[in-house]
C-alpha positions as CSV (number, residue, x, y, z in Angstrom):
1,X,-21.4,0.1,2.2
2,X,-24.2,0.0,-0.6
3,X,-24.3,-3.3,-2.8
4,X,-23.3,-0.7,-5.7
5,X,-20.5,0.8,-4.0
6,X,-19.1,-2.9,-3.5
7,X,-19.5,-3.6,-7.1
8,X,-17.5,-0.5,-7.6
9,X,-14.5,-1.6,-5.2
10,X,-14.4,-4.7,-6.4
11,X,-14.3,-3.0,-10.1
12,X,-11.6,-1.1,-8.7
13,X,-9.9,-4.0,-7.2
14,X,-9.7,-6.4,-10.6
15,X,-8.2,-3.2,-12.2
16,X,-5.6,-2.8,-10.0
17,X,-4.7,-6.7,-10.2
18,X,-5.4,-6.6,-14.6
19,X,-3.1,-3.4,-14.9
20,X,-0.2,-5.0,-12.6
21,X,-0.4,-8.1,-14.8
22,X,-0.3,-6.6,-17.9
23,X,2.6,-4.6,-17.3
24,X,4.5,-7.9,-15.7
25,X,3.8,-9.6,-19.1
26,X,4.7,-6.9,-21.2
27,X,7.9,-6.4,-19.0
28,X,8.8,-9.4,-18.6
29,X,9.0,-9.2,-14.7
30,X,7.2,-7.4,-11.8
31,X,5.9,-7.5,-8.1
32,X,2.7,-9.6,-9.1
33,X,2.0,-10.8,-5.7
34,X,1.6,-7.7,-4.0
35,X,-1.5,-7.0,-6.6
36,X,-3.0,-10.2,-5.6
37,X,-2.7,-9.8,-2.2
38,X,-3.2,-5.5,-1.6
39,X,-5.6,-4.9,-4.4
40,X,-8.6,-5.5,-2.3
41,X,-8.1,-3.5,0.5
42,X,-6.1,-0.6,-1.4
43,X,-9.4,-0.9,-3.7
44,X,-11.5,-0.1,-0.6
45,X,-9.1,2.7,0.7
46,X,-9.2,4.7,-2.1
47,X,-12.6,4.2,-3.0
48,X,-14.6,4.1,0.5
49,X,-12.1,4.3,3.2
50,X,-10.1,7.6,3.2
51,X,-10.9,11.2,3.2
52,X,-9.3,12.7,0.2
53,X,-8.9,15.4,-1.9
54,X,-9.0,16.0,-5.5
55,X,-5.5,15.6,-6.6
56,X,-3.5,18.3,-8.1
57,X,-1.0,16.6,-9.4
58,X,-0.6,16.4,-13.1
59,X,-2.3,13.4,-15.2
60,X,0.6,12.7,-16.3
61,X,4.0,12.4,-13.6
62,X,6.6,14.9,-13.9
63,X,10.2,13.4,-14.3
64,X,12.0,13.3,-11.6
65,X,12.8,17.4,-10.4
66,X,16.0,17.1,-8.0
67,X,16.9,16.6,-4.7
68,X,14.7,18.7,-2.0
69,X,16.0,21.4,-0.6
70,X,14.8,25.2,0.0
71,X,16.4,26.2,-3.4
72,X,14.8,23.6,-5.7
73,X,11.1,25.2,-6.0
74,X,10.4,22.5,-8.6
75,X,10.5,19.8,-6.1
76,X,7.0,17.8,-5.3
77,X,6.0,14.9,-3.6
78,X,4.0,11.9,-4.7
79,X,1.4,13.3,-2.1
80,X,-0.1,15.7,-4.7
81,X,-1.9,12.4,-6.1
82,X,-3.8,12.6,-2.4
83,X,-4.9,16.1,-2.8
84,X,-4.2,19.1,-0.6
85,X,-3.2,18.8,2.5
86,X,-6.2,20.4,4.8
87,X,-7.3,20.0,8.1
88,X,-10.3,17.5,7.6
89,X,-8.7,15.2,5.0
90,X,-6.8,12.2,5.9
91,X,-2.9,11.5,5.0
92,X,-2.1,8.4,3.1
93,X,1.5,7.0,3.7
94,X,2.7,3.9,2.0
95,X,5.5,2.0,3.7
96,X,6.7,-0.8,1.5
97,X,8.2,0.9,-1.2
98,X,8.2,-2.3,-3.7
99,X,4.5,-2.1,-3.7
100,X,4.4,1.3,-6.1
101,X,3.4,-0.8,-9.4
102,X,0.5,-1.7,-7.3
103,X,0.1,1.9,-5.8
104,X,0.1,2.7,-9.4
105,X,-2.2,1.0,-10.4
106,X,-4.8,1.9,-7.8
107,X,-4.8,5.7,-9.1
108,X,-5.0,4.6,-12.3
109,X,-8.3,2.6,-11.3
110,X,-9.4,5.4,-9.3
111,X,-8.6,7.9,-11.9
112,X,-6.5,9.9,-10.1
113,X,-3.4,8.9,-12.6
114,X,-3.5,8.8,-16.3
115,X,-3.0,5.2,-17.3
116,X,-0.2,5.3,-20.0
117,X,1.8,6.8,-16.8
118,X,3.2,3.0,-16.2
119,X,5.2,4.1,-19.7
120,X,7.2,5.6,-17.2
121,X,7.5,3.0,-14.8
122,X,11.5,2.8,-14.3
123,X,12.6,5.0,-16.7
124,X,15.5,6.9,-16.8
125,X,14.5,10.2,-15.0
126,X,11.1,9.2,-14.1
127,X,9.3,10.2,-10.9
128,X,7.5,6.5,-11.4
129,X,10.0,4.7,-10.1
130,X,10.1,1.1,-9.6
131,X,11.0,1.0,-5.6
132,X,9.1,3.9,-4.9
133,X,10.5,7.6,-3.4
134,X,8.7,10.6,-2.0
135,X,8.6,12.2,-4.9
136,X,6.8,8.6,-7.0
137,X,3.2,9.1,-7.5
138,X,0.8,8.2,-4.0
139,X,4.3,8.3,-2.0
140,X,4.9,11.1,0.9
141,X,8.1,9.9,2.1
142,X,11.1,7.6,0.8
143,X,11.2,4.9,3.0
144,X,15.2,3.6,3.6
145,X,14.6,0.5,5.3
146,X,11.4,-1.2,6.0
147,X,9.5,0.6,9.4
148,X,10.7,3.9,8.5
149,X,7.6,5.4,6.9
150,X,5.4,4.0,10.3
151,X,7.8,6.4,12.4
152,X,7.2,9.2,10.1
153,X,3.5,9.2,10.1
154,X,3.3,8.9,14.0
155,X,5.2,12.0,14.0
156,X,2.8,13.2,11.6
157,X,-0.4,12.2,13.7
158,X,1.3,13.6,16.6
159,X,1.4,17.4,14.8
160,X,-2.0,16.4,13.7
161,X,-3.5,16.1,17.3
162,X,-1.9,19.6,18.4
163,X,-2.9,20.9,16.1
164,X,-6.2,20.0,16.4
165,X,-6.8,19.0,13.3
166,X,-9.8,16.5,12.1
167,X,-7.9,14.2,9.4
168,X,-6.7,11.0,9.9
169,X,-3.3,9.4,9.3
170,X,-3.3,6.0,7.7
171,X,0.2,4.1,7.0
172,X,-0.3,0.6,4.7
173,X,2.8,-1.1,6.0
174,X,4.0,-5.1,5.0
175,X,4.0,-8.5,7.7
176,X,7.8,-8.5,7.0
177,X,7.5,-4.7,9.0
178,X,6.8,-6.8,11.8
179,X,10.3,-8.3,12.2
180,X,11.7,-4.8,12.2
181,X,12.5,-3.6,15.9
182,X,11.8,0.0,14.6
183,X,8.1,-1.1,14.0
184,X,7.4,-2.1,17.7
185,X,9.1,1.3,19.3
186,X,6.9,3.1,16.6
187,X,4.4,1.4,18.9
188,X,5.0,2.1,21.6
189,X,5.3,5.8,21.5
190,X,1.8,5.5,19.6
191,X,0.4,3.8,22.7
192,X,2.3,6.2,24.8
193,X,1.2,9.4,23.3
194,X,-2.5,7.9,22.8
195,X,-2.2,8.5,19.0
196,X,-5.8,7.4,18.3
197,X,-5.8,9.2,14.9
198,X,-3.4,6.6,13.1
199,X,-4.5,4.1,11.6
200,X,-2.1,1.7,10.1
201,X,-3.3,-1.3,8.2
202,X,-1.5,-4.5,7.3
203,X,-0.9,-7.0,4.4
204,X,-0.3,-10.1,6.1
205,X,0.2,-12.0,3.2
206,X,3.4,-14.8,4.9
207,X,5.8,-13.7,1.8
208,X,8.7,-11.7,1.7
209,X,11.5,-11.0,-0.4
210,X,13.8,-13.8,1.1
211,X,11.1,-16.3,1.1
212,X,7.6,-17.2,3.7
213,X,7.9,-14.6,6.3
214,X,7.9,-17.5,9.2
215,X,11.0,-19.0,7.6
216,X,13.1,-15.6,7.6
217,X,11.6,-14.9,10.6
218,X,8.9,-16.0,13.1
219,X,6.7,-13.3,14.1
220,X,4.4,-15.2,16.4
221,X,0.7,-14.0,17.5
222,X,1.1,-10.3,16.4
223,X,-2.7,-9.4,17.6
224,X,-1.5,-10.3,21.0
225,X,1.9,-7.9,20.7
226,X,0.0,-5.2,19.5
227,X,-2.5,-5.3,22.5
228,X,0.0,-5.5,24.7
229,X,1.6,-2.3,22.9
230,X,-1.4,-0.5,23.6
231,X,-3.1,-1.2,19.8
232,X,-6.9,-1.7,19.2
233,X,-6.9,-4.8,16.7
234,X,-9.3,-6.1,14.2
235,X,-8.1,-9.2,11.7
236,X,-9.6,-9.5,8.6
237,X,-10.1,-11.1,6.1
238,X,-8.6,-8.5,3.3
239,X,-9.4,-9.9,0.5
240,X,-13.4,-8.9,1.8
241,X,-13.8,-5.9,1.3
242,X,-16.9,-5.0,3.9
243,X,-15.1,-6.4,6.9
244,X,-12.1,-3.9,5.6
245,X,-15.1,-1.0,5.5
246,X,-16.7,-1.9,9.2
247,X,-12.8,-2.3,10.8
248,X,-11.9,1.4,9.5
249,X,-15.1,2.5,10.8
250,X,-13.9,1.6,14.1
251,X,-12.6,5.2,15.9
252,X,-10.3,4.2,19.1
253,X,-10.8,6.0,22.2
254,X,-7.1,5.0,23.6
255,X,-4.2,4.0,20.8
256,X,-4.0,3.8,17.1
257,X,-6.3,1.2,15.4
258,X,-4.3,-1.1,13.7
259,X,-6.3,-3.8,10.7
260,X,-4.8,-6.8,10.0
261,X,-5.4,-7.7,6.8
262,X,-5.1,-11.8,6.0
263,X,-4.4,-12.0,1.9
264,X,-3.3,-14.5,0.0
265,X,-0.3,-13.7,-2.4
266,X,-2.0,-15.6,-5.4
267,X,-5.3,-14.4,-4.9
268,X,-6.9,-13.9,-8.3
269,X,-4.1,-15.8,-10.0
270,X,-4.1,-19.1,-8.9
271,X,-1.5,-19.9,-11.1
272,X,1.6,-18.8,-8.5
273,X,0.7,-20.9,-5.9
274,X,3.6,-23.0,-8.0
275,X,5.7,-20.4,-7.1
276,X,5.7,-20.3,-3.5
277,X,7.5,-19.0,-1.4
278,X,9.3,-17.5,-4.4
279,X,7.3,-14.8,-5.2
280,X,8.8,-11.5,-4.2
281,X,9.2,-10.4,-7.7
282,X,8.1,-12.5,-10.9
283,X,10.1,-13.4,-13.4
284,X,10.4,-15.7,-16.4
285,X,13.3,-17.9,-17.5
286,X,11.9,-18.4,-20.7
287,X,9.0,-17.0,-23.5
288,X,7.3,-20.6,-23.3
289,X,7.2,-20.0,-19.0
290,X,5.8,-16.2,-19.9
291,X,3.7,-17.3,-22.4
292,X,1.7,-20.4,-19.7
293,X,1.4,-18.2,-16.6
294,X,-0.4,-15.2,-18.6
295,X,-3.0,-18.1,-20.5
296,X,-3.3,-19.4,-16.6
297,X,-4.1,-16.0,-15.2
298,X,-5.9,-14.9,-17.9
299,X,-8.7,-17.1,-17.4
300,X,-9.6,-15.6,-13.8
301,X,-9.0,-11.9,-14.4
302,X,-10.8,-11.4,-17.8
């Protein structure tokens, strides 16, 4: 990674983070966090990391064109955002749903998304919904519960592999995933089936919608599960954005590679570390409350 390509990601990155806090302020609420923590490494996907298309999906989302089914020929998904499907491009599949402001936001800042498209954001009939679905912009599938979507792309990177085909699949999934039973069987059949073209990285940021993720639920040394599950490992540190670049450079001969990305759910505003552990979704009890966090945050991102 060139000096000028980091100064781009990390361009990328503070956009992701400003838009995500703009829209909180002006809204009066939103998933904050998960900018401070994901913007890095999402910054680095789309920018560096992942073998993409153009997209082809409008500039501007479509509202929301019906259920799927073989007689609705309106129906998309969020995928288009990716580009076309092809044999050498990588797949992109976001897991945590509650992260789409932030998805968002990162193809705004890489200008695959028009940015008044957050007008949209949870709107009646919007495809920009605020818990994203597969048919959201940057989202493939809907995810029900948490450790779906990491089942779905292994069956994805399985087809891939018959078919012979070049692209990789990459799944961004949450540390609460790792709580989920469905998670660990996912990895097992990846180990089992020697799915070395997934690639599935982490936000292991220790908050969750109930609170720290060790007081829901301890998940222990997870580097050491994964091994044993057959997973090449790298932890990072994901708010650096060249150890991100060097860990997805890493091509497994056995297993999928899995990154572990340590964040920090206040990184780049400081200012809800006074929040913790409650920090799933921002909100303010009063205009005064509003009013201090955005003169607080203010002063890092701008």
């Amino acid at each position: 990674m060139t000096s000028d390509e980091l100064q781009k990601t990390e361009e990328i990155a503070l956009k992701i983070r400003r838009l995500v806090f703009e829209h909180t302020i002006k809204n009066n609420g939103g998933y904050l966090s998960q900018a401070a923590s994901s913007a890095d490494f999402l910054a680095a996907l789309y920018s560096k990391i992942l073998n993409l298309g153009k997209s082809i999906a409008p500039d501007m989302p479509l509202a929301y064109a019906g259920n799927p089914s073989s007689m609705n020929k309106n129906y998309t998904t969020g995928a288009l955002y990716h580009g076309e499907k092809k044999d050498e491009y990588d797949r992109f599949f976001v897991s945590p749903a509650h992260y789409a402001l932030v998805i968002y936001a990162a193809l705004i800042a890489v200008g695959r998304m028009n940015e008044k498209a957050l007008d949209l954001f949870n709107k009646d009939g919007s495809s920009v919904e605020m818990i994203g679905a597969e048919h959201s912009p940057g989202m493939e599938v809907t995810n029900g519960s948490l450790a779906q979507t990491l089942s779905m792309a292994s069956g994805v990177a399985f087809a891939r592999r018959v078919k012979k085909e070049k692209g990789r699949v990459w799944v961004f999934i949450s540390d609460g995933e790792f709580q989920e039973g469905q998670t660990w069987e996912t990895f097992l059949t990846m180990g089992h089936y020697n799915l070395n073209n997934m690639a599935v990285i982490a936000d292991m940021n220790g908050q969750q919608c109930d609170g720290a993720v060790h007081t829901v639920m301890q998940i222990g040394d997870v580097e050491q599960k994964l091994r044993a599950f057959g997973a090449n490992v790298m932890t990072v540190d994901g708010h650096n954005i060249k150890e991100i670049y060097r860990a997805s450079e890493i091509k497994p001969y056995n297993g999928p590679l899995v990154i572990l990305a340590n964040t920090s759910p206040w990184r780049g505003m400081n200012a809800l570390k006074k929040r913790y552990p409650r920090l799933h979704y921002v909100r303010f009890k009063s205009e005064a409350e509003k009013q201090n966090l955005k003169e607080e945050i203010s002063k890092q991102l701008y």
